[in-house]
C-alpha positions in Angstrom: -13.5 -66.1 -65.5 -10.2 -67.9 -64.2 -10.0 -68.2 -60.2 -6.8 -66.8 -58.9 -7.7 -68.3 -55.7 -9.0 -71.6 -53.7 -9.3 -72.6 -50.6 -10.2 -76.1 -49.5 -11.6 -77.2 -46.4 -9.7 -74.8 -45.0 -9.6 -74.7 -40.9 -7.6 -73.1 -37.8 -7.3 -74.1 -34.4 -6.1 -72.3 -31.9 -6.2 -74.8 -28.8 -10.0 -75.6 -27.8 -10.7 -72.2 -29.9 -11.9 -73.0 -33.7 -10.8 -69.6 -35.5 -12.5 -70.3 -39.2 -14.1 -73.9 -39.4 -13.8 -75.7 -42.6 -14.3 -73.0 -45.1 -14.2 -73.4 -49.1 -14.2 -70.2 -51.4 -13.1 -69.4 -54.8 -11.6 -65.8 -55.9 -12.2 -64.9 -59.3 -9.2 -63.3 -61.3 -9.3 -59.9 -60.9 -12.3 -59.4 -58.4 -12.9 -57.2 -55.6 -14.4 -59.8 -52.8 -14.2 -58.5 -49.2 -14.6 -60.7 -46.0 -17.3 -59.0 -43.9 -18.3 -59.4 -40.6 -17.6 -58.7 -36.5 -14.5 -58.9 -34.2 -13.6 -63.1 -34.0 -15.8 -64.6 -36.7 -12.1 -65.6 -38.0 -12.0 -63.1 -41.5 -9.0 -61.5 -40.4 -7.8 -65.0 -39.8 -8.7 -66.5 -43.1 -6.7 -62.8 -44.5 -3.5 -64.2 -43.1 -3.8 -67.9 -44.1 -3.9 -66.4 -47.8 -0.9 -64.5 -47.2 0.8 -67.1 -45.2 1.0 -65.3 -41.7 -1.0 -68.2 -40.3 -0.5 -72.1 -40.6 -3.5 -73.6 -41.7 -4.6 -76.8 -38.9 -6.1 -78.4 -42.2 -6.9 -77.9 -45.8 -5.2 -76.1 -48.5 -4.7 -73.0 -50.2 -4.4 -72.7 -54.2 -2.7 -69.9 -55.9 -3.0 -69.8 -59.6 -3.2 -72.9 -59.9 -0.4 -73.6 -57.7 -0.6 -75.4 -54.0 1.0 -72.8 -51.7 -0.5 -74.0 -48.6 3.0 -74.7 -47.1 5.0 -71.6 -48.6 6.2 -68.9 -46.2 4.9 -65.2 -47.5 8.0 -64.2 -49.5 7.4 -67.0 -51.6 3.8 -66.5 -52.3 3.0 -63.9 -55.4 0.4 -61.9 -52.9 1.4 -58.5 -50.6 -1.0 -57.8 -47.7 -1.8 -54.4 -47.0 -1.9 -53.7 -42.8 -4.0 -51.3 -40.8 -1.2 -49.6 -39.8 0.7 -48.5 -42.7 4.1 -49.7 -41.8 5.9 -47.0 -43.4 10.1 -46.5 -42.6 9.7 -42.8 -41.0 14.0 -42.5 -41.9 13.0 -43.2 -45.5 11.6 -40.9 -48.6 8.2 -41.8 -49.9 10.0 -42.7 -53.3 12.4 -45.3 -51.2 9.4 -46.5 -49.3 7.4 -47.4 -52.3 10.9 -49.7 -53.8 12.1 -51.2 -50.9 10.7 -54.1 -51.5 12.0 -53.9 -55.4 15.6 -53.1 -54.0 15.3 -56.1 -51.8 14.4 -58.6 -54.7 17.6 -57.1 -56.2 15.5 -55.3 -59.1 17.9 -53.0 -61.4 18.2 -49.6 -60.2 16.8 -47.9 -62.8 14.0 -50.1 -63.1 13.0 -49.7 -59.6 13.3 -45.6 -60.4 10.6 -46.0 -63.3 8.3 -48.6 -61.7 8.5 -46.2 -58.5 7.6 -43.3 -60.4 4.7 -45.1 -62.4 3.0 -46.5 -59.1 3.4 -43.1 -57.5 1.9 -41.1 -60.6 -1.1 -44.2 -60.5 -1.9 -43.4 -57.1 -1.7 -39.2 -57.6 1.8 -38.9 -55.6 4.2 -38.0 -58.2 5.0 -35.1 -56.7 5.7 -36.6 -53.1 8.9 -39.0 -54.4 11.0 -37.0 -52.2 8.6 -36.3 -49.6 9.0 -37.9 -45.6 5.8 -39.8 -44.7 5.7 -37.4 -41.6 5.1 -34.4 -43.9 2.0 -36.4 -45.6 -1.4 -36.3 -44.2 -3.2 -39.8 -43.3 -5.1 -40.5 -46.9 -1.6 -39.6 -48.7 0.2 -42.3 -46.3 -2.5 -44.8 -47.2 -1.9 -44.3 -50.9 1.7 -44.7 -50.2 1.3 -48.1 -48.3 -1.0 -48.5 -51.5 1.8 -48.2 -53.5 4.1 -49.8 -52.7 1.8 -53.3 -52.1 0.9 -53.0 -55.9 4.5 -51.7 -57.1 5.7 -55.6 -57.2 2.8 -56.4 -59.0 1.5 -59.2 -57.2 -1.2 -61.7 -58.5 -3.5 -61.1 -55.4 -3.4 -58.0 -52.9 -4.7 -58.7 -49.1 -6.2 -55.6 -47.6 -6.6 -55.8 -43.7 -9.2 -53.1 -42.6 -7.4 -50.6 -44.7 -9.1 -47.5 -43.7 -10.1 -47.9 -40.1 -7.1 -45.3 -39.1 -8.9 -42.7 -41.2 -11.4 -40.2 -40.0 -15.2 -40.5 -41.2 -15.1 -38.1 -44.7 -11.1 -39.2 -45.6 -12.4 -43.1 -44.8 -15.3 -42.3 -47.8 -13.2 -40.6 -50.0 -10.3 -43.4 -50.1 -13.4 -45.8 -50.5 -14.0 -44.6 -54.0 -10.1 -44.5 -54.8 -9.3 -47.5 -53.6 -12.6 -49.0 -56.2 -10.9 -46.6 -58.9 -7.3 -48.3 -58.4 -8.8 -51.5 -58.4 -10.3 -50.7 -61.7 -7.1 -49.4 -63.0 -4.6 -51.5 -62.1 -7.0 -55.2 -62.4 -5.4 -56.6 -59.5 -7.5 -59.3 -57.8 -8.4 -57.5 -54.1 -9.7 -59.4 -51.1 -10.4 -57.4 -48.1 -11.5 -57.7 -44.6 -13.6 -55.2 -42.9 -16.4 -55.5 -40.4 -18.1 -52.3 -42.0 -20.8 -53.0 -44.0 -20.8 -49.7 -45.5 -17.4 -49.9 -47.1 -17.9 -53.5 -48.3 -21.0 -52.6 -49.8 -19.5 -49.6 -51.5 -16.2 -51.0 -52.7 -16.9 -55.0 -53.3 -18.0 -57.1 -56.7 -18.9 -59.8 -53.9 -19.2 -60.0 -50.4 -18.3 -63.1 -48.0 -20.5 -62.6 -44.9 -18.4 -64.6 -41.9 -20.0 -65.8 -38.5 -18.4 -67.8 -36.2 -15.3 -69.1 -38.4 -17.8 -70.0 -41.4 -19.2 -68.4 -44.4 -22.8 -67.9 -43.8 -23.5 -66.2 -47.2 -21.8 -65.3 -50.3 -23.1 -62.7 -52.8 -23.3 -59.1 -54.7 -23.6 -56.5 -52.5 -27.1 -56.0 -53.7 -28.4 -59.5 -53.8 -27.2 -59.5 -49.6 -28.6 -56.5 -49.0 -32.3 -57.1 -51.1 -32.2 -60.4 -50.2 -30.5 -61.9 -46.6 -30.8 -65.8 -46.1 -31.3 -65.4 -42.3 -32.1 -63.1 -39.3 -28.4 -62.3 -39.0 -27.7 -61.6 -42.5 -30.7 -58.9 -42.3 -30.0 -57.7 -39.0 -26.1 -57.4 -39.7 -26.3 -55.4 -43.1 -28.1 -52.1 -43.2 -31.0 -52.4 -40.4 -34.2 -54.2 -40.3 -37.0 -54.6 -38.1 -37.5 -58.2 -36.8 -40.3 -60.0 -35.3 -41.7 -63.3 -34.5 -44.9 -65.1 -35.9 -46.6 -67.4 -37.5 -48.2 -67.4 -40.6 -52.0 -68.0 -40.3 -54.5 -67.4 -43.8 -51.4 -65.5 -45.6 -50.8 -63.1 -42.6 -48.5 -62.8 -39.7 -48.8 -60.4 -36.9 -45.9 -57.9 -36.1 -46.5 -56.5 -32.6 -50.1 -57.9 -32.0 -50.8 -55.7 -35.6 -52.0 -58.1 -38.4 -50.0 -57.7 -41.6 -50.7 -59.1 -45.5 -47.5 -60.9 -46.8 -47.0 -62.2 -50.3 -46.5 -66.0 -50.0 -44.6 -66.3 -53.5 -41.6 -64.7 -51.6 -41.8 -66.1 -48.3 -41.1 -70.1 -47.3 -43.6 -71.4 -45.7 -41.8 -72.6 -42.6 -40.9 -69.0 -42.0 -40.7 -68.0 -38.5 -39.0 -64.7 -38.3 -40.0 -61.9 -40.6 -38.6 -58.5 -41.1 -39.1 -55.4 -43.5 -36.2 -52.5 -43.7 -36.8 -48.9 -42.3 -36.5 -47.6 -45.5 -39.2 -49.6 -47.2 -42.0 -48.5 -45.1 -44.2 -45.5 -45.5 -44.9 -43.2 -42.5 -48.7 -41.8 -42.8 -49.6 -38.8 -40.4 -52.5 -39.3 -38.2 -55.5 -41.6 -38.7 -54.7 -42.6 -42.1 -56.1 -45.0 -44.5 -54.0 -47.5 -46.6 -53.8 -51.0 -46.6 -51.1 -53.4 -44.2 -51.0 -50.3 -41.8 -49.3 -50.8 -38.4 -50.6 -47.8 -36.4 -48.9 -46.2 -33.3 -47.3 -43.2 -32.2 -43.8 -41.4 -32.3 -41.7 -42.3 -29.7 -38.4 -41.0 -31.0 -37.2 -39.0 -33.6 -33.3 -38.6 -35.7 -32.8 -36.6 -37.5 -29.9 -37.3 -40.1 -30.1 -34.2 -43.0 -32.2 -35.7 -45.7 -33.0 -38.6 -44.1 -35.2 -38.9 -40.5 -35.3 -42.2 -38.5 -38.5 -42.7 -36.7 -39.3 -44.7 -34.0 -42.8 -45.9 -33.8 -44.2 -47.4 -30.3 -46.7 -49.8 -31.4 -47.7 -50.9 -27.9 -46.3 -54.4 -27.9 -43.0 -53.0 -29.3 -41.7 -50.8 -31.7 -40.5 -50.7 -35.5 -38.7 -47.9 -37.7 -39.1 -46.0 -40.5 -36.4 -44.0 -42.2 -38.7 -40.7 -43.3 -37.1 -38.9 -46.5 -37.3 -35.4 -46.2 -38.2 -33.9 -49.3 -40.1 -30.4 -48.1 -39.2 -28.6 -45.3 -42.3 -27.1 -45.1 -43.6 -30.2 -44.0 -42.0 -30.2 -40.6 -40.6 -33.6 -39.1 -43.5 -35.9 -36.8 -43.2 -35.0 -33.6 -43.0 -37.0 -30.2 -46.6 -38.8 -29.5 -48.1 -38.2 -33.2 -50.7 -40.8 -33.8 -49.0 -42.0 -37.3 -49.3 -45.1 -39.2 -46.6 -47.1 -41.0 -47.7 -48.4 -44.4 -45.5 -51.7 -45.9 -45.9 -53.3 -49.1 -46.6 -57.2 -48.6 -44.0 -58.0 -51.1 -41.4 -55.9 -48.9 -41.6 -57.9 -45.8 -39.2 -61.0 -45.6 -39.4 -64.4 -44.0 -36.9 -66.4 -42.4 -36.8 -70.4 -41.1 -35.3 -70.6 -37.7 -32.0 -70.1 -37.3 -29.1 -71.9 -35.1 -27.4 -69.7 -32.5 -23.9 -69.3 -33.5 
């Protein structure tokens, strides 16, 4: 597939302050790639050196083909989407969506019908004549929507589109925004810091730390398999300990546990198995590469119960799927044991502090 988009060495200083540090990337035509990671590891940064908000301090920046490093954003065929909407309140939602087409002296009519098209694509149709005031907070985010896409640019920047939007309206416009992309084929790169919604919505996910890419995959592949502590830790949850391996086993907690040595380097230092990979046995069970203990809390989350299991020299959990009611949830100071494959449990080398 063609890249729309590359980036060499690109860097930006501000002062003493290194905001992204020598990064390289390639955007595929047409892909959904999303820049993931906390406040000031420079994604949002990066965001606006594609769009041309921010100067780069070195490197360049490749549009279809073309160098744009040194273009101002008019002149670049990408529209960024902000957090904030940016709607004009005095204007209709119709006007709103062609401004920018009016602006770039489209005909008249043809703004009217592209307008219309967008609107109809993103289930406003009706709202044309609407005021954004009158629209709840998801229908304003489809009309920013709009009119980003209405000028049909080659790439469309998203800036944490839907961290304005309340928990259920943010999951909803998660799966339209993934069915727009789909319809309209428009190469998307977005920033977020939830993992969640670029795990939901991405083809492939840029993990950022500390103004460099630290890994760069399918949401699965990150998610199944993290190249480091902070990868793990930073996507979904996992429990992390120290050892070393001894005879094929490490120790988590003072507690022996089996690994699989086909899927662990040997140099590993720091190993880890997610919540949801364990077992949780009741009382003095048997199994094999058991880590017994007792429950020291308990969350409860509808079909799903966290448990935290104090196993004396620390503690680990284990996301409990409830299945049968019947079966009541553990309950605090159970003697219970949790049960992980050897093949579930990850290794890492040491890792630099960032």
């Amino acid at each position: 597939m063609t890249n729309i988009i590359r980036l060499d060495g690109l860097s930006k200083h501000f002062g003493s302050v290194i905001g992204v540090d020598d990064v390289s990337l390639s955007v595929r035509k047409g892909e959904f790639l999303t820049l993931l990671g906390p406040s000031g590891c420079g994604k949002s940064t990066l965001l606006r050196m594609i769009g041309g908000f921010e100067e780069p301090t070195a490197g360049q920046i490749w549009l279809d083909g073309e160098d744009v490093t040194d273009l101002p954003p008019n002149r670049r065929a990408v529209n960024m989407l902000f957090q904030d909407y940016a709607l004009f309140p005095h204007m209709s939602v119709g006007k709103n969506v062609g401004y920018g087409l009016k602006v770039a002296g489209t005909p008249k009519r043809e703004v009217e019908t592209r307008v219309l098209e967008v609107l109809d694509l993103v289930g406003l149709a009706d709202k044309a004549g609407a005021a954004p005031h009158q629209l709840s907070g998801g229908q304003q985010q489809r009309v920013a929507l709009a009119r980003a896409i209405v000028r049909q640019p080659k790439v469309l920047l998203l800036d944490e589109p839907l961290s304005a939007l309340d928990a259920n309206l943010r999951e909803a416009m998660q799966v339209e925004l993934r069915h727009l992309h789909q319809k309209v084929g428009l190469t998307f790169i977005m920033v977020t810091h939830d993992q969640t919604e670029a795990l939901t919505m991405s083809d492939r996910v840029i993990v950022m730390r500390a103004g460099r890419i630290v890994q760069d995959g399918a949401p699965q592949s990150l998610y199944d398999l993290p190249g480091s502590p902070y990868i793990a830790d930073f996507i979904g949850t996992t429990n992390l300990f120290a050892s070393r391996i001894e005879n094929g086993r490490i120790a988590c907690h003072g507690q022996p546990l089996t690994i699989d040595p086909q899927s662990i380097l040997p140099g590993a230092r720091t190993f880890g198995f997610r919540p949801e990979k364990a077992r949780l046995l009741r009382g003095d069970a048997n199994g094999s590469n058991l880590l017994r203990g007792k429950v020291a809390e308990v969350f409860y989350h509808g079909s799903v119960a966290r448990i935290i299991v104090d196993l004396g020299a620390g503690q680990v959990l284990v996301d409990l799927q409830i299945t049968d009611a019947a079966a009541g949830l553990p309950q605090l100071g159970d003697a219970v044991a949790v049960e992980i494959a050897a093949h579930k449990i990850m290794g890492f080398a040491a890792e630099d502090a960032a």
